[in-house]
N, C-alpha and C positions, 0 to 999 in steps of 0.2 A: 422664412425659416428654411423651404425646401432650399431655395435659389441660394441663402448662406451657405449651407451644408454642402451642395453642389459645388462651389467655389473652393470651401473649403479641402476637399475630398482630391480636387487639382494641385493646390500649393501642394499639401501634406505627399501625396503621389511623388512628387519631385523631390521634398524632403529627404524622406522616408530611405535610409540604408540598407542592406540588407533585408532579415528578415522582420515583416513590421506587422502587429495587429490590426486585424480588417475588422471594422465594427459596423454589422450589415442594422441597416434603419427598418422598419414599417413601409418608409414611402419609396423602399425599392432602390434608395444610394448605398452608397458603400462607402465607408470613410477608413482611408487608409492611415496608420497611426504610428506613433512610438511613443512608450513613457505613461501607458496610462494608467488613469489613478482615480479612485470614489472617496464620493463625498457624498453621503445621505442619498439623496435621489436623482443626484448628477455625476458624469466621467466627465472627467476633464483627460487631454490628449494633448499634450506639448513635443511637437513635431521639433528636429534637430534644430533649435537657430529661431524658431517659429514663435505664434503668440498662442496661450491655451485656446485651444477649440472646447467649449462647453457643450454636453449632448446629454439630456435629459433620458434616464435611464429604462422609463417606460416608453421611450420610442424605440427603443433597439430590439431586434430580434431576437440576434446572435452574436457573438464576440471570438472569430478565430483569434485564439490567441497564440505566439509564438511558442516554439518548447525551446529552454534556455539551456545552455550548455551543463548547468547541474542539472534538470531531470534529465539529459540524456547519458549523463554520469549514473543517476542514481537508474537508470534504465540498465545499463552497464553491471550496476552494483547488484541491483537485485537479480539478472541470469543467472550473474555469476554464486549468486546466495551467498552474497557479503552485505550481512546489514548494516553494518558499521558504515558503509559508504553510501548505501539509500538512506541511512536515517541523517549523515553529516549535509548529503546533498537534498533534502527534501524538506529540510528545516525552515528557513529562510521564504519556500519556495510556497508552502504552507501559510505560512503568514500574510505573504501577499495576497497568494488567491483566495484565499477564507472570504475577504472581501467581495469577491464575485461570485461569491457558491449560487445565489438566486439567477442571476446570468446566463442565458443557454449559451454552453460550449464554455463552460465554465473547468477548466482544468482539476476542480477540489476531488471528485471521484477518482480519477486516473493517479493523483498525488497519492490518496489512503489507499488506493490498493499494492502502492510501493510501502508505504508510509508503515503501517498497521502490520502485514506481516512479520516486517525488518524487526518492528520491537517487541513482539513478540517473540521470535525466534533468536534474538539480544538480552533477552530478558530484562529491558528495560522497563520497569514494573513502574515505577515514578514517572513516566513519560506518557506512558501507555494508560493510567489512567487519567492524568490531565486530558487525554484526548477523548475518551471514552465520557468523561464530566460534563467536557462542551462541546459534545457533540450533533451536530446537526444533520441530517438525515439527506441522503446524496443523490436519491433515485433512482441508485444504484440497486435492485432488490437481492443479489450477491453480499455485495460490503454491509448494507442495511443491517442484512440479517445474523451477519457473523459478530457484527456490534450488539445486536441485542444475546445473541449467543455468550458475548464474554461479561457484562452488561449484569446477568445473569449467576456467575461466577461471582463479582462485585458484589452483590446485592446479599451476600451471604446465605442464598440458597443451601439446602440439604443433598448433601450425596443422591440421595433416591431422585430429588429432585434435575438434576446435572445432571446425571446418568441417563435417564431420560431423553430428557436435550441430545446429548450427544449422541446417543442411537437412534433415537430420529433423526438426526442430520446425516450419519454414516447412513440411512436406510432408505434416504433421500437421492439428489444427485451426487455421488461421491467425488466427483472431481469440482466442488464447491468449497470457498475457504471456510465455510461452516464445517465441512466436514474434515477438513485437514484440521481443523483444530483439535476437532472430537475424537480423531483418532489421538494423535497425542494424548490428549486429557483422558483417554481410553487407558490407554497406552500406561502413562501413570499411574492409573487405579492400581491396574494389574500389578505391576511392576511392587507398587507397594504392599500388595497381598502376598508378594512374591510368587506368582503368576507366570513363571517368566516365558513360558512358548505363548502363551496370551500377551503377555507384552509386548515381545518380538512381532506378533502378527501384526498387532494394532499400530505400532511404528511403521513396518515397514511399507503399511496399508498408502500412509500418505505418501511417497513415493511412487507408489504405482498406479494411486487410484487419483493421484493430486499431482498431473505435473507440471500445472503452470505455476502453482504456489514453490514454487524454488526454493528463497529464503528456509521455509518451515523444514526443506527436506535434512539437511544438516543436523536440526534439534531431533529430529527422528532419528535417523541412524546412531548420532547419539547415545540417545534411548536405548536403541538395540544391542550398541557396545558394550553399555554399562549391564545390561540385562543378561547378557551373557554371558560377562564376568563373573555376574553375583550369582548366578548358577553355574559357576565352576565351568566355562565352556567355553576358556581361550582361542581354541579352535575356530570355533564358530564367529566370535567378533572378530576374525581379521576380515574376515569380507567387506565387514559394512566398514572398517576403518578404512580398507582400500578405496572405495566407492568414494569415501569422502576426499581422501586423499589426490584421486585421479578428475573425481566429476566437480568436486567442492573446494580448490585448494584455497581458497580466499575466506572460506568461509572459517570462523573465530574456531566451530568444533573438530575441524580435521590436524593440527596438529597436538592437540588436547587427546583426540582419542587416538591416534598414533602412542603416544606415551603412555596412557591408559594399558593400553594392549602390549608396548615392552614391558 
């Protein structure tokens, strides 16, 4: 087996175009790849022109795997806090690797944490909970937790109960996607008690206090547009319209709350 793999590890090397999946063994080989693809308890690797290489899935380590010109679209998409284009480019992308989520170096974590905010901050509610249904747990204790946080939401929880949750996540790390959520969902409460310098706070929170979650910052200000509206304080929203305008232009709510605010 060693000596096949060995062998094999040389053709595929020479094959091999570009950028190729390296699938490191137990016994210390490395097999260089393109094209590959699970079946139950085995990967199969069909090098360019080649014959499938079979590798039995409990020998393998790790699996560098390539990043394909769409996650580094939807990497693109979500700086830019355009979910429409993390979620068109991580569709596909999702599908594939599901099948290697047990796999170390399994790409499924780094997908949902593009994947999940996008459609949340899209309001893709029909999408969002298909994912949330089948969801399998990532080792991610970040993403992990912000799934059981909306999960939670789902489950038809009570107000007292959700309120809760989210102040503990805001009272926790705040720059946690647990916590960019809870602001928002903060943010909401208020907003509909008409609340509205409590609503502003809690939007703005996740901007300040959350900057790598990008996507969500958009549905915040948002937030803050409309909240200032509905307390008579046109003034006051042009700021965050500018913000989105200048820091967000791709994103679906800057020119919505541009109109908003004429």
């Amino acid at each position: 087996m060693k000596r096949a793999l060995f062998w094999l590890s040389v053709l595929v090397a020479f094959a091999c175009e570009g950028i190729c999946e390296d699938v490191f063994l137990k016994d210390g080989s490395v097999v260089r790849n393109v094209g590959l693809r699970r079946e139950g308890a085995f990967v199969f690797g069909k090098p360019e022109g080649g014959q499938d290489i079979l590798i039995p899935a409990n020998t393998i380590v790790r699996i560098a795997f390539r990043e394909s010109g769409g996650l580094r679209d939807a990497r693109d998409g979500n700086y830019a806090a355009d979910s429409r284009t993390v979620i068109d480019n991580t569709g596909a992308e999702m599908t594939y690797h599901k099948t290697w989520i047990d796999i170390p170096g399994s790409m499924w974590p780094t997908l949902m944490r593009l994947r999940l905010p996008a459609l949340i901050a899209a309001g893709r509610t029909s999408d969002l909970d298909d994912l949330l249904k089948d969801w399998t747990p990532t080792g991610d204790p970040e993403l992990d937790a912000a799934v059981a946080l909306l999960n939670l939401k789902r489950s038809g929880a009570g107000k007292p109960e959700l309120q809760k949750a989210w102040k503990a996540a805001i009272e926790g790390n705040v720059g946690t996607l647990s916590a960019a959520i809870s602001w928002i969902e903060l943010g909401n409460e208020a907003a509909e008690a008409k609340d509205w310098d409590t609503a502003i706070r809690y939007y703005v929170s996740v901007q300040v206090f959350a900057p790598n979650w990008r996507p969500l910052h958009p549905l915040a200000l948002m937030g803050a547009v409309k909240a200032c509206l509905a307390n008579e304080q046109p003034g006051q929203a042009i700021p965050f319209s500018d913000d989105l305008k200048t820091e967000y232009p791709r994103s679906s709510q800057a020119k919505a709350a541009e109109k908003l605010v004429k």
